[in-house]
C-alpha atoms as one frame of an Amber mdcrd trajectory, in Angstrom:
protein
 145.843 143.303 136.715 146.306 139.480 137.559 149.379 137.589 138.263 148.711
 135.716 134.372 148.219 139.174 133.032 151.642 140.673 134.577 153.400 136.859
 133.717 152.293 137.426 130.005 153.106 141.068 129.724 156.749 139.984 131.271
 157.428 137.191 128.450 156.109 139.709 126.102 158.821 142.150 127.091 161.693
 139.813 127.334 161.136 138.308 123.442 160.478 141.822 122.100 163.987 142.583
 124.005 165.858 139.272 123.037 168.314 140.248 120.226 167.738 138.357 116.723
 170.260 136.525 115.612 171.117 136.415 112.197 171.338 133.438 109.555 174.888
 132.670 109.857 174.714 132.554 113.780 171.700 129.978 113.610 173.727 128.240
 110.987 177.312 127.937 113.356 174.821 127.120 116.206 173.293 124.148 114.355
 177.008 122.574 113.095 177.799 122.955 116.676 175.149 120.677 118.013 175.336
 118.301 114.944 178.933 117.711 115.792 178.498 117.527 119.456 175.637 115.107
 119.092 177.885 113.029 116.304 180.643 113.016 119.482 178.255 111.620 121.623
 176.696 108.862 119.852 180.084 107.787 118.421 181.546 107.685 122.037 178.093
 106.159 123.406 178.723 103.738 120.556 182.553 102.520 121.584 181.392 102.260
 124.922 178.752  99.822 123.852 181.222  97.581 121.797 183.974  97.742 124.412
 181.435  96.287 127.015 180.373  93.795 124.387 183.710  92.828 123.445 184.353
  92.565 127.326 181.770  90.316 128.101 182.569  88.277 124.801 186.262  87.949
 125.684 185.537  86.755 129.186 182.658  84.686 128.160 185.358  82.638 125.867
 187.943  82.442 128.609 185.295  80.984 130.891 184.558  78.181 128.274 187.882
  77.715 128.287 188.421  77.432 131.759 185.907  75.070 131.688 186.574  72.687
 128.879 189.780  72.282 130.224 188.549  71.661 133.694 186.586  68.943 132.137
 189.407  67.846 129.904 191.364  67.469 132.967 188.897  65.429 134.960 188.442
  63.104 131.984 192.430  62.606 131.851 192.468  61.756 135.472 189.300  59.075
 135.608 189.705  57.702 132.366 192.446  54.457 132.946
């Protein structure tokens, strides 16, 4: 015997082992992941819009800054 025919009589043995589980096992296991993957993109999701609304929010302020810096220099030339 080969090392392909010993790997493939080893997988054999470990699914023919491997308890089944039944329907309402598969069932809990699948809400599970839906509602850890709906926790995931909703957090993924408020990460994205509190960076957005970070880089908005500073983005204004740095208008700001500048229109009145250029406000200021007007004030100050203009006679």
């Amino acid at each position: 015997m080969n090392a392909y025919e010993i790997e493939q009589i080893e997988k054999q043995m470990k699914s023919e082992f491997r308890l089944r589980l039944p329907y309402q096992e598969w069932s809990d296991i699948e809400r599970r992941a839906r509602l850890e993957r709906a926790r995931v993109v909703a957090r993924m999701l408020g990460e994205f819009f509190a960076a957005a609304y970070a880089r908005i929010t500073g983005a204004a302020a740095q208008m700001r800054s500048t229109a009145a810096d250029c406000t200021g220099a007007r004030l100050r030339h203009d006679h």
